[in-house]
C-alpha positions in Angstrom: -8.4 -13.0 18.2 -5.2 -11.1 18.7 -3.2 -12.2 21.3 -1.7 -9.4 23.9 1.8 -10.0 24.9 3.4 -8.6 28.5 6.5 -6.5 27.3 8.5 -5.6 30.1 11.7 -5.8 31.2 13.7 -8.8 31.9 15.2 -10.7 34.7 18.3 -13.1 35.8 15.6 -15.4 35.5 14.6 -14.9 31.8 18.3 -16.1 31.1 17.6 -19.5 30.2 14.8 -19.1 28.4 16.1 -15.9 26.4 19.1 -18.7 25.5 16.4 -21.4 24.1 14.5 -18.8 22.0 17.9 -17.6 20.6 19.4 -21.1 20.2 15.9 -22.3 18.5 16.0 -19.1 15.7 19.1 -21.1 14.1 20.1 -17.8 12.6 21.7 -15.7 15.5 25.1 -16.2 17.1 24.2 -17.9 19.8 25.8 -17.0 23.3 26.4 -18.7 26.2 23.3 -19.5 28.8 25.6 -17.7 31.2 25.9 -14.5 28.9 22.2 -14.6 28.5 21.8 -14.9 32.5 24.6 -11.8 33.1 22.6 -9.9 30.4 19.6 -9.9 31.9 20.6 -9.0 35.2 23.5 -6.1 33.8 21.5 -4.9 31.2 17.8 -4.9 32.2 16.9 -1.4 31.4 18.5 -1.7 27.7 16.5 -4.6 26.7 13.0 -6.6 26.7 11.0 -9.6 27.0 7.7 -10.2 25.5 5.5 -12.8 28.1 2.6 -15.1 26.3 0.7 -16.7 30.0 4.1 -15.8 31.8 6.1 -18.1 29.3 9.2 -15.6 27.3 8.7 -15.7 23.6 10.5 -12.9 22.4 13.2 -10.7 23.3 15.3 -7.6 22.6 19.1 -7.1 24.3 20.8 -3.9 24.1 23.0 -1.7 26.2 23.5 2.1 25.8 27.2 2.8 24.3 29.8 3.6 26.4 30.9 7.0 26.1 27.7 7.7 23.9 24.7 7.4 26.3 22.6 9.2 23.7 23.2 5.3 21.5 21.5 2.6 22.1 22.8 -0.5 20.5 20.5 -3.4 19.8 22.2 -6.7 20.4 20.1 -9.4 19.8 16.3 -10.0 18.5 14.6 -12.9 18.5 10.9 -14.6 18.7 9.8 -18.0 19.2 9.1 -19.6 16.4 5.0 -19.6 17.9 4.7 -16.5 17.3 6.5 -15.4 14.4 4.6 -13.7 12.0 2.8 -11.8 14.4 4.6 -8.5 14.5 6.3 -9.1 17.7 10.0 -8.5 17.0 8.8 -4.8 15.5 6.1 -4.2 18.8 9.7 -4.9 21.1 11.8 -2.8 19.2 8.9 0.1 19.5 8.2 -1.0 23.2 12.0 -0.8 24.3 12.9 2.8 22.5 9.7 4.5 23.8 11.5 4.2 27.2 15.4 4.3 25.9 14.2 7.8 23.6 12.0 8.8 27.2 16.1 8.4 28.9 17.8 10.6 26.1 18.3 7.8 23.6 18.3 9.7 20.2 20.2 6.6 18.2 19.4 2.9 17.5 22.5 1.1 16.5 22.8 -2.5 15.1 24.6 -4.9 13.3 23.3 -6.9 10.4 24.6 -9.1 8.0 23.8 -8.1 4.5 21.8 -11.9 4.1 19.5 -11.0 6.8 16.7 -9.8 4.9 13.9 -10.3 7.8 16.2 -8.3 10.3 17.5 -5.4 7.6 13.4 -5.3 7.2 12.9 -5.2 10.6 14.7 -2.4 11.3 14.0 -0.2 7.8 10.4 -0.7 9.0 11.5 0.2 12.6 13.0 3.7 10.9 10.0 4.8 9.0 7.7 4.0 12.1 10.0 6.2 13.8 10.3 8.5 11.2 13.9 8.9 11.1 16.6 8.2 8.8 18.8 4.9 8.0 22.6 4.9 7.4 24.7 2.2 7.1 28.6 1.0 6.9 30.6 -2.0 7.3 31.2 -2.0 10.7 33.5 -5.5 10.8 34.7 -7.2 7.3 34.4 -10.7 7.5 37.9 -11.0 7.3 38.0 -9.4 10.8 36.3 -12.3 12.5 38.3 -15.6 13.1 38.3 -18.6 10.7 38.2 -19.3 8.0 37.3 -15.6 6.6 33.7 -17.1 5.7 31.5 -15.0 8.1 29.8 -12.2 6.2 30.6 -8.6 7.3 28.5 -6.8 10.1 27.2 -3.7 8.2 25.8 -1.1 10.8 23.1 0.3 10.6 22.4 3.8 12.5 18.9 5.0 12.7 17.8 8.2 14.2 17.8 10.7 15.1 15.0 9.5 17.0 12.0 11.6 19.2 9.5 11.1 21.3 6.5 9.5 19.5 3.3 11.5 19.9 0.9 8.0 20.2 3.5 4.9 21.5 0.6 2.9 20.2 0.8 3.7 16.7 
């Protein structure tokens, strides 16, 4: 039986709970609860929440760039660890630029690290579902971040241009 999850977008109160889900992957930088609280309230209509019996288990941030409306930049993705597997992080994704490309969105941007295989999937599957192309750069050298010059760089990755699907259920 496949399981249909409520993907809409989020609220102040999703904070918390968007925190645990990211805190609980063990692979993202993990934010503040506050920053996860702000986000949802400042930057609603940029991102997602997938709802399993009103309970978040998945989410998308993102914010359109500044000075670039027409890019959308994905912050963070992350699914409970219920219901990985599933497909959800890619149905988010799909779910979130069907209304971003709908508001002139015609870019995804991210960052990934280059020993992120599920997320570099992730989004090369997100690209060919979209039918649009994938170019990528070192956005930040790990020698730009602080420390000990042992975090990997942040290649980004710059899909697009992207259309209107013709079925958003595909």
């Amino acid at each position: 039986m496949s399981v249909t999850h409520l993907i809409e977008s989020p609220t102040k109160a999703d904070g918390a709970e968007l925190w645990r889900i990211a805190r609980d992957s063990a692979k993202l930088d993990l934010n503040s609860p506050y920053a996860y609280m702000l986000w949802c309230r400042d930057f609603a209509e940029s991102s997602v929440v997938a709802r399993e019996d009103g309970k978040a288990v998945g989410f998308v941030t993102g914010y359109r760039r500044p000075g670039e409306p027409e890019v959308g930049f994905v912050w963070q993705v992350a699914v409970d660890a219920s219901q990985r597997g599933k497909g959800l992080a890619g149905k988010l994704l799909d779910a979130l630029y069907d209304r971003l490309v709908d508001a002139g969105v015609r870019y995804l941007e991210t960052t990934i690290t280059p020993d992120n295989e599920a997320s570099i999937r992730l989004f090369t599957s997100f690209a060919k579902r979209w039918e649009a192309s994938v170019e990528t750069t070192v956005l930040f050298d790990g020698t730009d971040f602080p420390g000990d010059g042992e975090h990997l760089p942040e290649e980004l990755y710059r899909i697009g241009p992207l259309k209107p699907r013709n079925d958003p259920g595909e």
